[in-house]
N, CA, C and O atoms as a GROMACS GRO file, in nm:
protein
  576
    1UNK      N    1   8.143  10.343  10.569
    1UNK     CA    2   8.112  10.357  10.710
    1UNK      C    3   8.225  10.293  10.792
    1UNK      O    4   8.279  10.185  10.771
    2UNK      N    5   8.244  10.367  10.873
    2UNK     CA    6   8.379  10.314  11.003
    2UNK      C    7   8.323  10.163  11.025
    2UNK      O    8   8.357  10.066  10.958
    3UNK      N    9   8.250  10.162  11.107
    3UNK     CA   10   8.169  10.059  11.152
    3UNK      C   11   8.186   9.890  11.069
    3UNK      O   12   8.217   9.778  11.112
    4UNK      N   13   8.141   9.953  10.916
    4UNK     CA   14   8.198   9.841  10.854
    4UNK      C   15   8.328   9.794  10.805
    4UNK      O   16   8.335   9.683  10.750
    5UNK      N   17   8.430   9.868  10.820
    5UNK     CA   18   8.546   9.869  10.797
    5UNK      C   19   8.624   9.822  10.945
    5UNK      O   20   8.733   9.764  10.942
    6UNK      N   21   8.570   9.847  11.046
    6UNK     CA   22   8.643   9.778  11.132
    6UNK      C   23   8.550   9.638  11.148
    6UNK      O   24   8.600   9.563  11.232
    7UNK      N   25   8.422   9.583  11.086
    7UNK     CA   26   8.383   9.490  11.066
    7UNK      C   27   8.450   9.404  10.995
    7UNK      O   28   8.448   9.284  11.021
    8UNK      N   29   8.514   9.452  10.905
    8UNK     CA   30   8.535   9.366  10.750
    8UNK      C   31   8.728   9.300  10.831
    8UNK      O   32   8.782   9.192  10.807
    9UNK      N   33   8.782   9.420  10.924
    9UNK     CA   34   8.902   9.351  11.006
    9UNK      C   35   8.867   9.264  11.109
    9UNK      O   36   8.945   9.178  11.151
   10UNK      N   37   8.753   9.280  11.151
   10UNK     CA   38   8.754   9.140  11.255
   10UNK      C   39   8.740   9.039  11.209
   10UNK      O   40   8.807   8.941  11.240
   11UNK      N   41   8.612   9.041  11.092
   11UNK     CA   42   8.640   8.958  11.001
   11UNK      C   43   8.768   8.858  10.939
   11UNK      O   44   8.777   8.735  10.935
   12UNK      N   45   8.808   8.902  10.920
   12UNK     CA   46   8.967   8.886  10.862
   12UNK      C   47   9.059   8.812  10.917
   12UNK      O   48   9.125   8.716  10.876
   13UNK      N   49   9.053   8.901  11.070
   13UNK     CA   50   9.103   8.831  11.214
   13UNK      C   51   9.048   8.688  11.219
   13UNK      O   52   9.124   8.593  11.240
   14UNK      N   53   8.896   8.671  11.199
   14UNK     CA   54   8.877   8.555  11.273
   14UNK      C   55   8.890   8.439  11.170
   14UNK      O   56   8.889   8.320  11.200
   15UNK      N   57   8.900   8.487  11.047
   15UNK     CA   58   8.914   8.372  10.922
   15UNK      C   59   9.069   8.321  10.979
   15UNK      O   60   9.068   8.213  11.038
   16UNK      N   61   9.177   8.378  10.968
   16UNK     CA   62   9.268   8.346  11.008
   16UNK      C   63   9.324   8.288  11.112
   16UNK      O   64   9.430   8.225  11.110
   17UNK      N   65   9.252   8.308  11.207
   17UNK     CA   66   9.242   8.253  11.353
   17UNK      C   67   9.172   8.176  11.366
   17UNK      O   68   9.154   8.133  11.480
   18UNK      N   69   9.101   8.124  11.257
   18UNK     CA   70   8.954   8.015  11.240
   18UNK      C   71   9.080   7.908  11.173
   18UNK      O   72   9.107   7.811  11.244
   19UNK      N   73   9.149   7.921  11.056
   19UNK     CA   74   9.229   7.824  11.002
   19UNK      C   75   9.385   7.799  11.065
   19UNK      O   76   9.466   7.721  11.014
   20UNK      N   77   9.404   7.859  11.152
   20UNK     CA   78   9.524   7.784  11.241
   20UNK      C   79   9.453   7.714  11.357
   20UNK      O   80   9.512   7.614  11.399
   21UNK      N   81   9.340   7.745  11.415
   21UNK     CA   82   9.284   7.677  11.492
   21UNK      C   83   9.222   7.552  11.433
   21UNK      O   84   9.161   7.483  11.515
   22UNK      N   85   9.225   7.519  11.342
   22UNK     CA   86   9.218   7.370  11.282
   22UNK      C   87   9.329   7.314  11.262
   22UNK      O   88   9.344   7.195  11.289
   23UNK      N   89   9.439   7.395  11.205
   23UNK     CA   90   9.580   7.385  11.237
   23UNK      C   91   9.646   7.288  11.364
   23UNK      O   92   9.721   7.190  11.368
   24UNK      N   93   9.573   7.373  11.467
   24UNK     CA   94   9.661   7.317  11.626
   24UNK      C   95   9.569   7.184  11.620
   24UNK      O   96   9.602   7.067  11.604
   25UNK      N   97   9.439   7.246  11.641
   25UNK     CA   98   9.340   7.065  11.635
   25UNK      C   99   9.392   6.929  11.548
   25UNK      O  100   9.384   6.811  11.582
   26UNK      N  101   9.436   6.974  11.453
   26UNK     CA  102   9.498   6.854  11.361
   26UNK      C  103   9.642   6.835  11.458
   26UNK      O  104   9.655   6.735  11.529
   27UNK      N  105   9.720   6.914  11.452
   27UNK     CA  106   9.837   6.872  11.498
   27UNK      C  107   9.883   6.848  11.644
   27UNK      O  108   9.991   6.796  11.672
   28UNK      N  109   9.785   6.894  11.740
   28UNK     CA  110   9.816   6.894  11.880
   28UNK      C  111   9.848   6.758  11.917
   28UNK      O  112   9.788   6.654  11.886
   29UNK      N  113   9.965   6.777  11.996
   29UNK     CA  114  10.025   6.629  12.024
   29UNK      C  115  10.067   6.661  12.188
   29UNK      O  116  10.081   6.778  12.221
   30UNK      N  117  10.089   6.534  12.303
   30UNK     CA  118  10.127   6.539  12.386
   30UNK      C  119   9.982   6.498  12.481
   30UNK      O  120   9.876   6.451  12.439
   31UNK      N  121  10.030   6.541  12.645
   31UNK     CA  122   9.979   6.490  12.769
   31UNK      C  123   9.800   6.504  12.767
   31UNK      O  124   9.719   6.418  12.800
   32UNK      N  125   9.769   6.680  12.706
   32UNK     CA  126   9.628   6.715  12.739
   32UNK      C  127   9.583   6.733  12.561
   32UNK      O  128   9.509   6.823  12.521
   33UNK      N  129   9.641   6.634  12.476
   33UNK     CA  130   9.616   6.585  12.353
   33UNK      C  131   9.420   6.583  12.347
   33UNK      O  132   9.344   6.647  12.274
   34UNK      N  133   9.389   6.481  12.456
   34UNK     CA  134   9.250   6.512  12.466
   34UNK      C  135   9.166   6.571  12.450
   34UNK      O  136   9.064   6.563  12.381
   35UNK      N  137   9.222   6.660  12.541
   35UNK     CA  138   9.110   6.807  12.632
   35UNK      C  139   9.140   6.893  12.492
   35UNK      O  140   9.048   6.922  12.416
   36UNK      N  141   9.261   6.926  12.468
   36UNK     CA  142   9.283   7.028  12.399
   36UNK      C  143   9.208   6.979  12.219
   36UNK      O  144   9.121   7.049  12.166
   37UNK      N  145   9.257   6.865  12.159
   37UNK     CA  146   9.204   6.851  12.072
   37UNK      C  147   9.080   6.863  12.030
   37UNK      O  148   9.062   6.892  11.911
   38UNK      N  149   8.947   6.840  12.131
   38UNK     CA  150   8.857   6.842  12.169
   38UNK      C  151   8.796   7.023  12.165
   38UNK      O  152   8.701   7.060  12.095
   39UNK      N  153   8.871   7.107  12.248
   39UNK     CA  154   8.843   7.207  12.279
   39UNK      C  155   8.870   7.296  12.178
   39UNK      O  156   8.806   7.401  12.174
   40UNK      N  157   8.988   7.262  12.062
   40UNK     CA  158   9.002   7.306  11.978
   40UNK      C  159   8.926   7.323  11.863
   40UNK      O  160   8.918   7.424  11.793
   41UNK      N  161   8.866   7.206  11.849
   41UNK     CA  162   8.688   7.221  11.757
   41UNK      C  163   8.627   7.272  11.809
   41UNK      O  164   8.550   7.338  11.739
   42UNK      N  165   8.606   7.285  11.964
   42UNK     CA  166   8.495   7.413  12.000
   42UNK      C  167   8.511   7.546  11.995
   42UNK      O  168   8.426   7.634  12.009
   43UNK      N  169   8.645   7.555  11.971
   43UNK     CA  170   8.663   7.703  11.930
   43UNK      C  171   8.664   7.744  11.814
   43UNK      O  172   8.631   7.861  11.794
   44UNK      N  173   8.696   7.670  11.718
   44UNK     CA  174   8.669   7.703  11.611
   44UNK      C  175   8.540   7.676  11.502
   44UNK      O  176   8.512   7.702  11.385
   45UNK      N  177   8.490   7.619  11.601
   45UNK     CA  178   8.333   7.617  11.541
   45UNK      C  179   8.274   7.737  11.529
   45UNK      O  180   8.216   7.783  11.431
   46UNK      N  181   8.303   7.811  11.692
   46UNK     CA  182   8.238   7.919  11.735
   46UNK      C  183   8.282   8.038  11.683
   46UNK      O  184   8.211   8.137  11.701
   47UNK      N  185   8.425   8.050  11.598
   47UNK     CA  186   8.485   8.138  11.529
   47UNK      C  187   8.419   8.172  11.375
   47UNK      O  188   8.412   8.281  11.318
   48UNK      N  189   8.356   7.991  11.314
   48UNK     CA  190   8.264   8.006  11.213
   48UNK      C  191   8.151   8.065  11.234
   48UNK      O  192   8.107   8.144  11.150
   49UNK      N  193   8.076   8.032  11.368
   49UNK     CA  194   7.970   8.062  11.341
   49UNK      C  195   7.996   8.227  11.363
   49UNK      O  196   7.942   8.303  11.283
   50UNK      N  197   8.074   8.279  11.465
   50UNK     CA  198   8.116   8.474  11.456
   50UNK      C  199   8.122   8.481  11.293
   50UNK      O  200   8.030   8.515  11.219
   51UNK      N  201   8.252   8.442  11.257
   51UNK     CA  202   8.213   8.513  11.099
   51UNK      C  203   8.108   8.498  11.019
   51UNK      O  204   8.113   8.579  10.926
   52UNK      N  205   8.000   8.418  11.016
   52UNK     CA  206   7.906   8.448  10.923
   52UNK      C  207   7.791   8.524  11.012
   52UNK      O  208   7.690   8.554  10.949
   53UNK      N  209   7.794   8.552  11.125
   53UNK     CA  210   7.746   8.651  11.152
   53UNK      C  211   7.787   8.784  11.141
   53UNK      O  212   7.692   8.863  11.151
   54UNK      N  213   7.900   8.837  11.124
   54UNK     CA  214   7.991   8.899  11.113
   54UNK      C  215   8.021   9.003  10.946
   54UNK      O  216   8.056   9.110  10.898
   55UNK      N  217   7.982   8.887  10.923
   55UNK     CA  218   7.969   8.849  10.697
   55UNK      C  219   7.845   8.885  10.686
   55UNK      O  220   7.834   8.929  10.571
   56UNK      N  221   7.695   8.894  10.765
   56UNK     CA  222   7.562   8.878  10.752
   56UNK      C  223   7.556   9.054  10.806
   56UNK      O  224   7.513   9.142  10.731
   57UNK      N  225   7.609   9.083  10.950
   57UNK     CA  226   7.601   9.223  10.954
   57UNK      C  227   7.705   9.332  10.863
   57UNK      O  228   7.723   9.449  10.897
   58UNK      N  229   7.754   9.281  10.769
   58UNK     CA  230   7.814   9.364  10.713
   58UNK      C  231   7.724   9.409  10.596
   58UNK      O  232   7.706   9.525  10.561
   59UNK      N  233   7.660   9.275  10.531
   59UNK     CA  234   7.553   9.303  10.449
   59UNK      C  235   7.456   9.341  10.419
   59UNK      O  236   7.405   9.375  10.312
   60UNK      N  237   7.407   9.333  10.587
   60UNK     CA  238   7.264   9.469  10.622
   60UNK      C  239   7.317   9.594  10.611
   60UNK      O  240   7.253   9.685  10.557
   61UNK      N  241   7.479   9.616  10.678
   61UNK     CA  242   7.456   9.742  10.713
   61UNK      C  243   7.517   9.794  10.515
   61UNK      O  244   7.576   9.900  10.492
   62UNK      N  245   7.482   9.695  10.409
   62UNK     CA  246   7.501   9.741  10.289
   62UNK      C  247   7.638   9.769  10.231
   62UNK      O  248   7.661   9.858  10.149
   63UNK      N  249   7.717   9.692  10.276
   63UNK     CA  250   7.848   9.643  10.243
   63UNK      C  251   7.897   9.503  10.204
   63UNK      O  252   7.849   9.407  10.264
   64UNK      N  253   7.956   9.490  10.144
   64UNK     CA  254   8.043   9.323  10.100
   64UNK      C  255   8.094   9.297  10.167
   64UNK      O  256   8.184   9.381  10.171
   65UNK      N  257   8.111   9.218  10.253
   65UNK     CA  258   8.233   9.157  10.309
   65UNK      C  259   8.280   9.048  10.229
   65UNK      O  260   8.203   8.962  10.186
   66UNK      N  261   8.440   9.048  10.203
   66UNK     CA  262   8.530   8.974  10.183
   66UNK      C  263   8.525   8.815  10.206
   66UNK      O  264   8.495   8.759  10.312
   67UNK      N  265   8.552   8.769  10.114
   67UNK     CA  266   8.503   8.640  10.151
   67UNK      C  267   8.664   8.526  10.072
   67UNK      O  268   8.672   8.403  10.082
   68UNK      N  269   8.744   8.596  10.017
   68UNK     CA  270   8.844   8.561   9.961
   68UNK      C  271   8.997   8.523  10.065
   68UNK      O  272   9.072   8.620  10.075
   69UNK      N  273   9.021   8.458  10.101
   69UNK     CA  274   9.141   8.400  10.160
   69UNK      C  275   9.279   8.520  10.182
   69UNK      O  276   9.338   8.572  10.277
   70UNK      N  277   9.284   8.523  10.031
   70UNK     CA  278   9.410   8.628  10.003
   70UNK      C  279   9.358   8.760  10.029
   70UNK      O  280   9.445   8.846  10.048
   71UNK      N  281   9.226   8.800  10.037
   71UNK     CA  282   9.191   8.942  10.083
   71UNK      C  283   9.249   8.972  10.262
   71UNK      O  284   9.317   9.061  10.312
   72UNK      N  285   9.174   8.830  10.326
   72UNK     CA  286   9.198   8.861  10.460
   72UNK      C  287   9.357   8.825  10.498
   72UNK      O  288   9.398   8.861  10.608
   73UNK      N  289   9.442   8.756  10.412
   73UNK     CA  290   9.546   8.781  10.477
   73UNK      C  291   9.595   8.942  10.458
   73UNK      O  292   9.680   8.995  10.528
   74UNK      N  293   9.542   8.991  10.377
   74UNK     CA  294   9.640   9.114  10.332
   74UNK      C  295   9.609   9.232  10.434
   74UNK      O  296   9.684   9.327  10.457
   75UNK      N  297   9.455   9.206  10.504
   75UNK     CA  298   9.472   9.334  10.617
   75UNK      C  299   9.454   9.255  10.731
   75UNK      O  300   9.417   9.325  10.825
   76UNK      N  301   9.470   9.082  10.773
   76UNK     CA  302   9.451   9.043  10.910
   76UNK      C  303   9.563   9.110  10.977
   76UNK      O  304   9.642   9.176  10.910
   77UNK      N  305   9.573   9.102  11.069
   77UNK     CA  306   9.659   9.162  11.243
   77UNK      C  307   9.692   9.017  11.302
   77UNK      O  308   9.780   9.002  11.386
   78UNK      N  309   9.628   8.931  11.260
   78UNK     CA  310   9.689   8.787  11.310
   78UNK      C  311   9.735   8.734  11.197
   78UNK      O  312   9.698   8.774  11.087
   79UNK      N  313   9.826   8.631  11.215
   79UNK     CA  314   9.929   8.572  11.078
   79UNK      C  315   9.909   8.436  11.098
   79UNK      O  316   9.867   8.382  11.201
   80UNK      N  317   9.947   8.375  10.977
   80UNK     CA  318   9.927   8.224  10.963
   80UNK      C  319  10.026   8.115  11.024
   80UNK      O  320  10.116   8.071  10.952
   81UNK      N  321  10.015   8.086  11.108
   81UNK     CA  322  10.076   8.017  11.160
   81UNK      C  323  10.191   7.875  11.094
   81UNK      O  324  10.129   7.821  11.003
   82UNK      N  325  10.282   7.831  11.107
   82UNK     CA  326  10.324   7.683  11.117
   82UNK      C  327  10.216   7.556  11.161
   82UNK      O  328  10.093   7.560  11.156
   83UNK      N  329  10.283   7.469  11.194
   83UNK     CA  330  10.227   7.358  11.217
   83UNK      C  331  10.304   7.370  11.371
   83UNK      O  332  10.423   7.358  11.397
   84UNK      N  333  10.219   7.391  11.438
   84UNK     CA  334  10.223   7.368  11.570
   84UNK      C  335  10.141   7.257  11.684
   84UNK      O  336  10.021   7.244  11.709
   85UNK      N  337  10.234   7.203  11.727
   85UNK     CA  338  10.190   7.069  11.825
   85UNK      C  339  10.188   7.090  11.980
   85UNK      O  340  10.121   7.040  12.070
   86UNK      N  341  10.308   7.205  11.974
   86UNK     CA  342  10.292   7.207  12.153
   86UNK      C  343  10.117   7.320  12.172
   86UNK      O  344  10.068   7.412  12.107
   87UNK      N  345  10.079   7.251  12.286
   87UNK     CA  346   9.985   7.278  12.331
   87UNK      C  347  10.000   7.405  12.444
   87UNK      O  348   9.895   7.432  12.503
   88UNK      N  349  10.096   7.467  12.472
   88UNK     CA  350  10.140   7.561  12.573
   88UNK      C  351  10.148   7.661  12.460
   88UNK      O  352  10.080   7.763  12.467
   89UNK      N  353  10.241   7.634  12.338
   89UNK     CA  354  10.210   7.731  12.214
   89UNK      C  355  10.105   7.794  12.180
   89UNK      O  356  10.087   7.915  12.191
   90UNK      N  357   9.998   7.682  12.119
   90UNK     CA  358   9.887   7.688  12.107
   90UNK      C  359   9.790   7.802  12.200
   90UNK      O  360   9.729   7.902  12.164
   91UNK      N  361   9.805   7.745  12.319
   91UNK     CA  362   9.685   7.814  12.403
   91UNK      C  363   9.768   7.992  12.385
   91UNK      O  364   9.684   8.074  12.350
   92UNK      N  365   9.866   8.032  12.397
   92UNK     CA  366   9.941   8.123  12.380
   92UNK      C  367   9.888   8.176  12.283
   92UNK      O  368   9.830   8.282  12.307
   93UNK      N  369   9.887   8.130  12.152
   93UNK     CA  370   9.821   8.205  12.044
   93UNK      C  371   9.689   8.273  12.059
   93UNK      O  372   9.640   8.384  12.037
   94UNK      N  373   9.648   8.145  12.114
   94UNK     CA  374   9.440   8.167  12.128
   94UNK      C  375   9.407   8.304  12.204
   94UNK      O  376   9.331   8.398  12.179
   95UNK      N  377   9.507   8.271  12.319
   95UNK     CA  378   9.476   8.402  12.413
   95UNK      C  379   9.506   8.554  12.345
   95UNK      O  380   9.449   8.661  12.367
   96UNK      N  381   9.600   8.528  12.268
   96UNK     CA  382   9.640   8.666  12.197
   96UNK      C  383   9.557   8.666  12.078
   96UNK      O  384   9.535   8.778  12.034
   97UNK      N  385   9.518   8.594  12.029
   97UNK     CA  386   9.389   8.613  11.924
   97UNK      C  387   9.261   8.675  11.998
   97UNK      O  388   9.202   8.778  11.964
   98UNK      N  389   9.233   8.602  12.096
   98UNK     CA  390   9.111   8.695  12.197
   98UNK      C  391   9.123   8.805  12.252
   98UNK      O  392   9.032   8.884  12.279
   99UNK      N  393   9.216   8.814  12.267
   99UNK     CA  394   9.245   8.987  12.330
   99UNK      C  395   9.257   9.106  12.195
   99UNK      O  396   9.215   9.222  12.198
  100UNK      N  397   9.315   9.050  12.099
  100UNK     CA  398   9.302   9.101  12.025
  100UNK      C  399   9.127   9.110  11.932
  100UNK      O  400   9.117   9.163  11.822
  101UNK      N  401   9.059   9.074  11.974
  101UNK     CA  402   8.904   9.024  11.907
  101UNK      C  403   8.874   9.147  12.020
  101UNK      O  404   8.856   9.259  11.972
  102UNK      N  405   8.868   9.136  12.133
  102UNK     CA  406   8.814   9.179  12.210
  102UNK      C  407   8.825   9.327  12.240
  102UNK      O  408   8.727   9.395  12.269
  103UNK      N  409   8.989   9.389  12.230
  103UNK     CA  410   8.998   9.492  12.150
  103UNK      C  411   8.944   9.575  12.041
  103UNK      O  412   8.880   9.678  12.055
  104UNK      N  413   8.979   9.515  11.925
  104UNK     CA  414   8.825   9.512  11.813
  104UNK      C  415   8.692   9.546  11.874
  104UNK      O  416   8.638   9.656  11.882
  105UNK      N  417   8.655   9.438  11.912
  105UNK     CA  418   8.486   9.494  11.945
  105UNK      C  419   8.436   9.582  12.063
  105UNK      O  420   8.324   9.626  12.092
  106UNK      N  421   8.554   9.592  12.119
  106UNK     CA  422   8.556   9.729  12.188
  106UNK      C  423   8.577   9.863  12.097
  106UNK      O  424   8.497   9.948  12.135
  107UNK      N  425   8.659   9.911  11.987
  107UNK     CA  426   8.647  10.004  11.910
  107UNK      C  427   8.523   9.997  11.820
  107UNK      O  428   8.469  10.104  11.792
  108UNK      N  429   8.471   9.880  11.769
  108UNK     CA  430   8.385   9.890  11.674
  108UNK      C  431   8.207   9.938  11.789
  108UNK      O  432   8.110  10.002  11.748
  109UNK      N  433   8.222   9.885  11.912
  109UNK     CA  434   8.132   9.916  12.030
  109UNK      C  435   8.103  10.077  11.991
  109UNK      O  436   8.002  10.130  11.945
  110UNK      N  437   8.244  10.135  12.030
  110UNK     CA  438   8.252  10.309  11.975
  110UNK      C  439   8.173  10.403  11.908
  110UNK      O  440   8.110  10.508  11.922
  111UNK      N  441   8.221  10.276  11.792
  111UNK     CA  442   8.184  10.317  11.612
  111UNK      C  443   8.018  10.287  11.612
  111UNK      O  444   7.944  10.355  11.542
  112UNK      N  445   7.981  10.210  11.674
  112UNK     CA  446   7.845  10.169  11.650
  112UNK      C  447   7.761  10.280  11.736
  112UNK      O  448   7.659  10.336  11.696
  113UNK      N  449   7.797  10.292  11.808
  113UNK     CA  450   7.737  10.378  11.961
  113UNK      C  451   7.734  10.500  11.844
  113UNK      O  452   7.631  10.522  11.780
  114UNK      N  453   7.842  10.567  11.826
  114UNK     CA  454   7.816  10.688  11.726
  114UNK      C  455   7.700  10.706  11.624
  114UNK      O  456   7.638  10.810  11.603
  115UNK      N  457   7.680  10.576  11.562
  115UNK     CA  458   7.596  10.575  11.446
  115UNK      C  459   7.459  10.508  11.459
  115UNK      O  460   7.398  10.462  11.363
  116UNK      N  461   7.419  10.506  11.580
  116UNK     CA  462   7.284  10.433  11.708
  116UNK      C  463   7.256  10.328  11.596
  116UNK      O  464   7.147  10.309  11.543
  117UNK      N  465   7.378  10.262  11.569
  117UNK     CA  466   7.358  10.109  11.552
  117UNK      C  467   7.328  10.014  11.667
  117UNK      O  468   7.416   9.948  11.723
  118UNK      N  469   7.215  10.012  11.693
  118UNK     CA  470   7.206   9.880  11.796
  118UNK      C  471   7.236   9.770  11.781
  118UNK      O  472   7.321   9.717  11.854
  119UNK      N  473   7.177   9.710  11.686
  119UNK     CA  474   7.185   9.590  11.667
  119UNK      C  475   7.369   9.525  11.656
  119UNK      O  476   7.419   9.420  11.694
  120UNK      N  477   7.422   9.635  11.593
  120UNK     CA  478   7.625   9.558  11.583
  120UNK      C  479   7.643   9.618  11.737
  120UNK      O  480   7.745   9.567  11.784
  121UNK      N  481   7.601   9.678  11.801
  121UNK     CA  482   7.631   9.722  11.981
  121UNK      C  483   7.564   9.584  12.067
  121UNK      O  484   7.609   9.527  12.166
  122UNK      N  485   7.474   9.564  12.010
  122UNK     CA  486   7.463   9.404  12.107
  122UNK      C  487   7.510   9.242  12.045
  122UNK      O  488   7.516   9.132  12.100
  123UNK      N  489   7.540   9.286  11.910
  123UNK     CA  490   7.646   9.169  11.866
  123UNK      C  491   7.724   9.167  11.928
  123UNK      O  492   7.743   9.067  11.997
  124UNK      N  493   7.801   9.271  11.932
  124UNK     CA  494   7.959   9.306  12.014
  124UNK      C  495   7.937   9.294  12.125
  124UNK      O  496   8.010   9.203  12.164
  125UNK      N  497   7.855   9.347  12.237
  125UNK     CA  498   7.836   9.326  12.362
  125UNK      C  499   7.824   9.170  12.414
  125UNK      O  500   7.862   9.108  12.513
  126UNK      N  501   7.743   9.138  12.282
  126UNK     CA  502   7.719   8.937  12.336
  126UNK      C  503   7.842   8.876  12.282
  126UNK      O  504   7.828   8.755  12.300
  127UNK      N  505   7.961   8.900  12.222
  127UNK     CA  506   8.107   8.869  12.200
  127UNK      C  507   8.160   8.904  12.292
  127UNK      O  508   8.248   8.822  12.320
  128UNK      N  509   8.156   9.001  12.373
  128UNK     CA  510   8.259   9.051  12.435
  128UNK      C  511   8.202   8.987  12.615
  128UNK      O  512   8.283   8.977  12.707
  129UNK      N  513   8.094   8.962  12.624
  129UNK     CA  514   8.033   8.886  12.761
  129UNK      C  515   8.066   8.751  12.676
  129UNK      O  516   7.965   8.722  12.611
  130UNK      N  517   8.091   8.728  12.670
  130UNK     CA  518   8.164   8.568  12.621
  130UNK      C  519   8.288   8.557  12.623
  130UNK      O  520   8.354   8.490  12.702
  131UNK      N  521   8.324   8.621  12.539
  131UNK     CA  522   8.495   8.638  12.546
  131UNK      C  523   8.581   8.665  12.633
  131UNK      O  524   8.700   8.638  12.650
  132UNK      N  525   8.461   8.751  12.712
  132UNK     CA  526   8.596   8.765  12.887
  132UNK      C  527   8.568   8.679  12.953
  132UNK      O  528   8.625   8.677  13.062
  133UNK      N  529   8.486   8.586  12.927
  133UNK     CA  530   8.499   8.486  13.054
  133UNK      C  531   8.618   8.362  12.971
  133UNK      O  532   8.718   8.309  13.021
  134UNK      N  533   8.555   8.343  12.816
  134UNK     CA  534   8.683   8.256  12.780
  134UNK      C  535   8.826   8.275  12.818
  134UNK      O  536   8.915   8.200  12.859
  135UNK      N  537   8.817   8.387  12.794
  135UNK     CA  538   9.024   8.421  12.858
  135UNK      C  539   9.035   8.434  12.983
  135UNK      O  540   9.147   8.434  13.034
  136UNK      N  541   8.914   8.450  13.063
  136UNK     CA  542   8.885   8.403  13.224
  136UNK      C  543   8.981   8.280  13.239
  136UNK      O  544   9.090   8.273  13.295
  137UNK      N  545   8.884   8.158  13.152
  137UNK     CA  546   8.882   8.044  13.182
  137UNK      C  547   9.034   7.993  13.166
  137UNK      O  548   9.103   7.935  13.249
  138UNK      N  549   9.064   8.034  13.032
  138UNK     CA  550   9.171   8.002  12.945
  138UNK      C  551   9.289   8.055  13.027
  138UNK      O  552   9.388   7.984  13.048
  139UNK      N  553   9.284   8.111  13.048
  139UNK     CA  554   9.408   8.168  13.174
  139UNK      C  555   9.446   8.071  13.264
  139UNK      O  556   9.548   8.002  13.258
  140UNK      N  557   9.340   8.068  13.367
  140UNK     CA  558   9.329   7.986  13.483
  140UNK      C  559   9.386   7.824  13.474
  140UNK      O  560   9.450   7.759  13.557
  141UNK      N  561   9.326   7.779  13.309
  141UNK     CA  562   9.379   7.653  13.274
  141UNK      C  563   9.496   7.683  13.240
  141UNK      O  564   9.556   7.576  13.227
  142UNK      N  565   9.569   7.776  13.216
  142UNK     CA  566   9.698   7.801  13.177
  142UNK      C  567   9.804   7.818  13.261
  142UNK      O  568   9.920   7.810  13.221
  143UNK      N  569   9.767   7.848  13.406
  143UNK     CA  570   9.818   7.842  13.531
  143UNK      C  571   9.857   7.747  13.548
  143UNK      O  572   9.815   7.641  13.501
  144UNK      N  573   9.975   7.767  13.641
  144UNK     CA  574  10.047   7.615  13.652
  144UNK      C  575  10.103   7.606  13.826
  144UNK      O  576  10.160   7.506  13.868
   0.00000   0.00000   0.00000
């Protein structure tokens, strides 16, 4: 099924974007060291808790999802980062990780609508009313 196949890439996406975002949290250094270190566990909490929801609708809709490291690097769209400290870097990444998520669950929105999957159409819908306000936010703090 489409549906789960562009599941099993967001997936993928967010494992990867889940472990550099512990990445920057460990290493963030400098002025908003604070805020950001701080904010950086809240995002990636919330990236765990997406993928095992994510991992859970793949399995209703009677598919495996991937659960192997080396699987999701081999079809993520996001890459593993360095050890990065600047915090202007950082937020740079995040934002292009969300747009890119948000993308995603706009095609998989599509895929679901086709196949009167409701239930992955209001997963995605309650990601995607979240997610635009994060890169709302995330922007605005990014303004200078």
């Amino acid at each position: 099924m489409k549906t789960t196949l562009q599941l099993s890439q967001l997936l993928a996406d967010i494992q990867v974007a889940y472990t550099n975002l512990r990445g920057f949290h460990w290493n963030i250094k400098g002025r908003e060291f604070y805020v950001l270190h701080s904010k950086f566990e809240d995002i990636y909490n919330d990236l765990n808790e997406k993928a095992d929801e994510i991992a859970e609708r793949i399995l209703m809709l009677g598919e495996t999802p991937a659960h192997n490291y080396s699987d999701y690097l081999k079809i993520s769209k996001i890459k593993e980062t360095g050890i990065i400290s600047d915090g202007d870097k950082a937020l740079g990444l995040i934002l292009d990780y969300y747009q890119s998520f948000m993308n995603q669950e706009k095609e998989i929105l599509k895929s679901a609508a086709e196949n009167e999957d409701e239930v992955t159409i209001a997963l995605m819908t309650d990601y995607l009313k979240e997610q635009e306000k994060f890169v709302w936010m995330l922007k605005a703090f990014m303004s200078k």
